[in-house]
Steps between C-alpha positions, in 0.01 A plus 500: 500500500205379714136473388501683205270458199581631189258546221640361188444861288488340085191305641238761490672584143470117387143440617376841368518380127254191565186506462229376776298269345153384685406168464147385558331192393111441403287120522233571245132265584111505468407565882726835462265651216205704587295456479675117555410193296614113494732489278749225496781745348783611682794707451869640636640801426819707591557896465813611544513941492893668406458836626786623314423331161128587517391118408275257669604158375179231488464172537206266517407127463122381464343182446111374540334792377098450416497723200772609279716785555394890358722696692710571798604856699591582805182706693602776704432653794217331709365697823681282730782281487419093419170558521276229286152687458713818380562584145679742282573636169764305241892734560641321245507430111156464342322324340765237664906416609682548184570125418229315751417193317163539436202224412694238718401311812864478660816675387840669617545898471796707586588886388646808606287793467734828510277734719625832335297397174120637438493107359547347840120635641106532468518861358246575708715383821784783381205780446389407860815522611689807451476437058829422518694156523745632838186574700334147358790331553488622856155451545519144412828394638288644858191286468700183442744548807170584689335186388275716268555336183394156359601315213189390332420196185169532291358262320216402262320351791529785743547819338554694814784281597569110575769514723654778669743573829640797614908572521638401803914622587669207527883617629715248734821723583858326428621211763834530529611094554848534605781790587870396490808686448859374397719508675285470830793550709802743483881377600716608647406789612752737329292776448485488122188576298388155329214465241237309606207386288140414622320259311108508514222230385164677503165417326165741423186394347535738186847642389799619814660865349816567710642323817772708651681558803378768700677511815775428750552460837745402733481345897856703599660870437765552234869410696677773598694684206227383238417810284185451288256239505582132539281366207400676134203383316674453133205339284096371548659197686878556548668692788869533678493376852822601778627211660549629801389464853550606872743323706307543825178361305329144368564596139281728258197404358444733162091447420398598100140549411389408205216618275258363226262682357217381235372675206171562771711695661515255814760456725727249707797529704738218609795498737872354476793532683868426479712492757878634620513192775715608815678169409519201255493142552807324323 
């Protein structure tokens, strides 16, 4: 069997049950307010949206503030994407974050705000959009992949907002370092099915879901009297390989593609191969 690539079919079942979760990340300064102002404070945020749980986990760090804190939101959407002289109305819990430590200079915040709860927004962001939380959570989730949104920290000193910056995705897809299968070579060639398992080192900036075989192909035809196909896909990163090979040819060369796949939903594909040699060195 020559050339043939066969979709490994449990895949779409496995990767159906995982989210896709959108990362984006936010620096937080003075210049980035408007109207904008000197202050010394800065800040770094992350946002990280489950579309099947319905959450946006938060994170922020902030140090060198002017005034103390009074309260922190996420503003939502501007007319256009990142830009600084645009503002917009506060999408999510008022009068502040749930937990923002408040009359501080510098502090650490992280929560999870569960986007199916009236709690999670400005209830005047949920009457603007649609009055119900599905159509705000919709509506928001929009303006921050659009670059519509900005995290914004007030403070005693500027009530309007010390620093601010708007959410930016931030999404590497998975590397996949190295590909190698055991064994890489199949002797004698007998014709027998043997297991073969393909070993994979990959790496991803957030969190990898699945990494699975998903196909096979081989340089030669199945030999003559060979009923059925000369390799079987038995597990995310297992398979039976034939050893077998033509007599006329310079040995077959079986290739197996291998997939990773992030919780982003991004993709890579490496390549391995084991071979049937036409002979063997002793």
């Amino acid at each position: 069997m020559k050339n043939l690539f066969l979709p490994v079919i449990f895949l779409c079942g496995v990767l159906s049950i995982h989210a896709t979760v959108f990362h984006y990340e936010v620096s937080l300064n003075g210049p980035t307010e408007f109207p904008s102002n000197n202050s010394a404070g800065i800040g770094f945020g992350t946002a990280s949206y489950d579309d099947v749980a319905h959450t946006l986990k938060l994170g922020l760090t902030f140090s060198g503030l002017t005034g103390n804190t009074t309260a922190s939101h996420i503003h939502a959407p501007t007319a256009n994407p990142f830009n600084v002289t645009n503002t917009a109305g506060v999408a999510t819990t008022t009068p502040t974050f749930a937990g923002f430590p408040l009359g501080v200079k510098s502090g650490t915040y992280t929560n999870t705000l569960d986007l199916t709860l009236p709690s999670s927004y400005n209830p005047a962001y949920v009457s603007a959009n649609g009055s119900n939380t599905a159509t705000a959570e919709v509506a928001l989730t929009t303006a921050i992949a659009q670059g519509r949104a900005y995290w914004n920290v007030h403070s005693s000193t500027f009530s309007g907002g010390e620093i601010r910056g708007f959410l930016v995705k931030q999404d590497e897809g998975p590397v996949i370092e190295s590909v190698t299968a055991s064994p890489s070579a199949l002797w004698p060639p007998n014709r027998k099915v043997i297991p073969v398992t393909v070993n994979v080192q990959a790496t991803d900036d957030h969190a990898i879901v699945s990494t699975q075989i998903i196909g096979v192909t081989s340089n030669e035809d199945s030999g003559l009297g060979i009923e059925g196909s000369d390799w079987e896909i038995t597990g995310p990163l297992t398979l039976k390989l034939r050893a077998d090979r033509l007599g006329g040819g310079k040995g077959r060369i079986y290739t197996i593609t291998v997939q990773s796949v992030d919780d982003g939903g991004n993709r890579a594909t490496s390549e391995v191969t084991v071979a049937v040699p036409h002979s063997m060195t002793r």
